[in-house]
C-alpha positions as CSV (number, residue, x, y, z in Angstrom):
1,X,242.9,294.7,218.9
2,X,239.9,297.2,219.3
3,X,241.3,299.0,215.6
4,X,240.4,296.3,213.6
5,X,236.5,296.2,214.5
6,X,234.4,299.0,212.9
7,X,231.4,300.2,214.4
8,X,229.1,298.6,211.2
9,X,230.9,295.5,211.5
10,X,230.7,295.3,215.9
11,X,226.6,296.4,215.2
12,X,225.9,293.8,212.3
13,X,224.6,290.5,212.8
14,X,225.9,287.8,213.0
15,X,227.3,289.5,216.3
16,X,230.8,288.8,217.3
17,X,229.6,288.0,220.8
18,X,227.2,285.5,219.8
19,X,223.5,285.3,220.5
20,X,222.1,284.4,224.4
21,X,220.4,281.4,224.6
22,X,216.9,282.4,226.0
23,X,213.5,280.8,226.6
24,X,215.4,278.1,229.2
25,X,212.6,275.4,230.0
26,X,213.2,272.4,232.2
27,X,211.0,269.4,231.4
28,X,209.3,268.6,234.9
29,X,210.5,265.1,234.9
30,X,213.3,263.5,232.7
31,X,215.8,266.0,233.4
32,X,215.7,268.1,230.0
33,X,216.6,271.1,229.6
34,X,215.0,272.8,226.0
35,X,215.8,276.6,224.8
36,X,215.7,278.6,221.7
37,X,219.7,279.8,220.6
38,X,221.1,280.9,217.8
39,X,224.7,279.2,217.9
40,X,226.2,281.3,214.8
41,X,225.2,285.0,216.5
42,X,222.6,285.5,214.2
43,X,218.9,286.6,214.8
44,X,216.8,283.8,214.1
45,X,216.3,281.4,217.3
46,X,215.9,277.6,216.7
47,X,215.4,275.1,219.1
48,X,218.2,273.3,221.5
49,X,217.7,270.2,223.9
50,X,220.6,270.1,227.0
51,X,220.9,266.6,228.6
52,X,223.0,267.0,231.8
53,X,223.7,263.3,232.7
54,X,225.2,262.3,229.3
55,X,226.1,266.3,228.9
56,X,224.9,266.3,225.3
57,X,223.6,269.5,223.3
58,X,221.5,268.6,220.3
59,X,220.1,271.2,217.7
60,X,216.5,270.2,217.4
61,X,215.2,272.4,214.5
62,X,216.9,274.4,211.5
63,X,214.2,276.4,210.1
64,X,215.7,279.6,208.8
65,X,215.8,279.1,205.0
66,X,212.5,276.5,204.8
67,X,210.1,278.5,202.8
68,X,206.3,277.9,202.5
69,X,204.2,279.5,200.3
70,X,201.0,278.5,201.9
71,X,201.6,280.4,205.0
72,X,203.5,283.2,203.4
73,X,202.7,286.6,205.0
74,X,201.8,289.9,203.7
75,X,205.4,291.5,203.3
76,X,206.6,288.3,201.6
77,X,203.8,288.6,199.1
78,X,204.1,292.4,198.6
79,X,207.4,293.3,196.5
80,X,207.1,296.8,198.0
81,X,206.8,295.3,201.7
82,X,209.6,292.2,201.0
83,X,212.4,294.4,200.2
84,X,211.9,296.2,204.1
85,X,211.1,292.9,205.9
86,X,212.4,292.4,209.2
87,X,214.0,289.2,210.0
88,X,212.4,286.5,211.3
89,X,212.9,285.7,214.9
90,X,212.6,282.3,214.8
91,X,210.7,280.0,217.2
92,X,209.4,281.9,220.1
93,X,206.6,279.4,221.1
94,X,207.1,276.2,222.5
95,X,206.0,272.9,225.1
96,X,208.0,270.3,226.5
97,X,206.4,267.5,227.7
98,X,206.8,266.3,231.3
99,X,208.9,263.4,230.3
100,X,211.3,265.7,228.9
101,X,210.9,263.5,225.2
102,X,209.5,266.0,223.3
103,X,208.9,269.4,222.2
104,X,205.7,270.6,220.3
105,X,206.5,274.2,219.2
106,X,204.7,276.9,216.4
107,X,206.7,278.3,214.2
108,X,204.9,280.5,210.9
109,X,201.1,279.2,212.3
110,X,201.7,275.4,212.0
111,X,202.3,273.0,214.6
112,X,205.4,270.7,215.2
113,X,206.3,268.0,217.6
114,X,210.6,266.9,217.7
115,X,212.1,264.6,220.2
116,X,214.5,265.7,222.1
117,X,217.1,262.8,221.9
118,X,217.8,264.2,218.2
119,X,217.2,260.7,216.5
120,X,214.4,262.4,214.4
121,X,213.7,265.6,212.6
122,X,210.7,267.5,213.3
123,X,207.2,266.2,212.4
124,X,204.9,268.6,210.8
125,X,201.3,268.0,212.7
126,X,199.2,270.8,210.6
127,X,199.8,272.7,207.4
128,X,196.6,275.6,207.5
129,X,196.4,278.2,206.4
130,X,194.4,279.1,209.8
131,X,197.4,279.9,212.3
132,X,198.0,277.7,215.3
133,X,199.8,278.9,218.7
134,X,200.6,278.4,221.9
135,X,200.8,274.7,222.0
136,X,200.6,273.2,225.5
137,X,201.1,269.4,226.4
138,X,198.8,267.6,228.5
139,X,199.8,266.2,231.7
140,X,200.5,262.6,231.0
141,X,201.6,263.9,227.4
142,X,199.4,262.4,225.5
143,X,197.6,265.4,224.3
144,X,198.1,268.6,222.8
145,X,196.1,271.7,223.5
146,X,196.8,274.6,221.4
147,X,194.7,278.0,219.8
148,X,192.7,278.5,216.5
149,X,191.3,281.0,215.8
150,X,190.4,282.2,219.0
151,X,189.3,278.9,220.5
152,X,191.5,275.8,222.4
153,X,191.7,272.6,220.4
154,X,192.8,269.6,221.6
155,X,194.6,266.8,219.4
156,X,194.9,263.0,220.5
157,X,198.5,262.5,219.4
158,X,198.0,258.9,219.8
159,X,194.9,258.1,217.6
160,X,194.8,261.7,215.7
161,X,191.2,263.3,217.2
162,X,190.6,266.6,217.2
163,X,188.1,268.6,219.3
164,X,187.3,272.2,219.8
165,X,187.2,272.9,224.0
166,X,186.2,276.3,224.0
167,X,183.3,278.4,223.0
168,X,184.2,281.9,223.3
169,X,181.6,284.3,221.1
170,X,181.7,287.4,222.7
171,X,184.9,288.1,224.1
172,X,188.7,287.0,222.9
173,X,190.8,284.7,224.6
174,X,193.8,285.8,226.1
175,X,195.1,282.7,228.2
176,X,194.8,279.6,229.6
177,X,196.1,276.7,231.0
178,X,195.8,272.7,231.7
179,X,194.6,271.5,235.3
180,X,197.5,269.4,237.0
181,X,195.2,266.2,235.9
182,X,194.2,266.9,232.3
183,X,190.7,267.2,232.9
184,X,189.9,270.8,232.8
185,X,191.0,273.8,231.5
186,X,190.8,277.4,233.4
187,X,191.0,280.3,230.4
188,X,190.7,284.4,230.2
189,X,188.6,286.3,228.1
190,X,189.2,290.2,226.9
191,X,185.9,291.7,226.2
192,X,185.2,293.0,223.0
193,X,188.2,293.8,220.2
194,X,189.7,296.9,221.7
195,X,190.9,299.8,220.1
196,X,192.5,299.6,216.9
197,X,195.2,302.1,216.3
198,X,196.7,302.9,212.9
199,X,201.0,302.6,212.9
200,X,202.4,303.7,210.3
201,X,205.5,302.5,208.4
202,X,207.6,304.8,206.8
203,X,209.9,302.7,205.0
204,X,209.9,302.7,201.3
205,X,208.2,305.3,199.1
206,X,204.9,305.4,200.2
207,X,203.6,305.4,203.6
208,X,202.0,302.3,204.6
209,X,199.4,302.5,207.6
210,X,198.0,299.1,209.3
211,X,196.0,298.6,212.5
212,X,197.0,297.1,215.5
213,X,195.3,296.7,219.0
214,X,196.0,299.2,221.1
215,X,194.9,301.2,224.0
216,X,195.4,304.8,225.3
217,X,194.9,306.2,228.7
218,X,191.6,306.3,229.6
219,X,190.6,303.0,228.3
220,X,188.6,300.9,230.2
221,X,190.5,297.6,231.2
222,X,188.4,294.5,229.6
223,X,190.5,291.4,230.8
């Protein structure tokens, strides 16, 4: 019955209700369906694979409590910070190829491919202390395109060569995207850095101020 739910207990993770699967990403051949879900009603999101014809669900990643002290961030290095961290939200960032076999996703700036049948764990491709993001597969799958610091790089998964694609000096990159035959890329730049505005956190005993980009009216637009 409704009595025996309190408020704090309706309102703390993991939720009674569960957690929504989201992200929902159908490979474009091979029938595959790959989303992020967090089975238990908790906040962190892993990654699922959905195969329709055999209707099997396999749990690709369990990330949660892996730690890594080479790509620790600042509130887990700050005792101050630590003790107000917000939880994590998991993986957010993902590609699946066009065969539907495999998923290359970032999670904490490093790379990491999984197949999608389950039969292997996930493969760590880079372990920087540079971040990676946004990893996109090429076409025919063969290739992975991703960002570094502010530039698209692109990995032959086969043979293990890397190459930088993009030159950008100037301006930042803010997208961009494979043609349909591998060969090209089409990308958007953001002139200059943009206003930095100071947010401060209140949490703990001292008030903690960093910056983060952000405009006000009045800006001029510099996609």
């Amino acid at each position: 019955s409704a009595g025996e739910w309190s408020i704090e207990r309706l309102y703390t993770r993991p939720f009674v209700w569960g957690t929504s699967p989201s992200d929902l990403t159908w490979s474009k051949k091979g029938h595959t369906l790959v989303f992020t879900w967090n089975a238990q009603g908790g906040h962190f999101m892993d990654l699922y694979a959905y195969h329709p014809d055999p209707r099997k669900l396999v749990r690709l990643t369990d990330l949660e409590n892996v730690k890594d002290e080479l790509n620790a961030g600042e509130e887990e290095k700050d005792a101050r910070l630590r003790a107000y961290k917000a939880p994590s939200n998991g993986i957010g960032d993902f590609s699946v190829s066009n065969d539907g076999s495999r998923v290359a996703f970032s999670y904490r700036g490093d790379l990491y491919l999984v197949r999608t049948d389950g039969s292997e764990g996930p493969f760590r491709l880079t372990r920087t202390r540079t971040g990676e993001s946004s990893p996109h597969f090429s076409p025919e799958g063969s290739r992975l395109a991703y960002t570094r610091s502010g530039q698209v790089h692109v990995q032959d998964l086969g043979n293990g060569q890397l190459w930088q694609a993009t030159d950008v000096e100037q301006e930042r990159l803010t997208g961009w995207r494979w043609s349909s035959d591998g060969r090209w890329f089409a990308y958007m730049v953001r002139r200059g850095e943009g206003r930095q505005t100071l947010i401060p956190n209140y949490s703990g005993r001292f008030v903690a101020a960093r910056p983060f980009p952000r405009s006000v009216a009045g800006d001029e637009p510099q996609e």
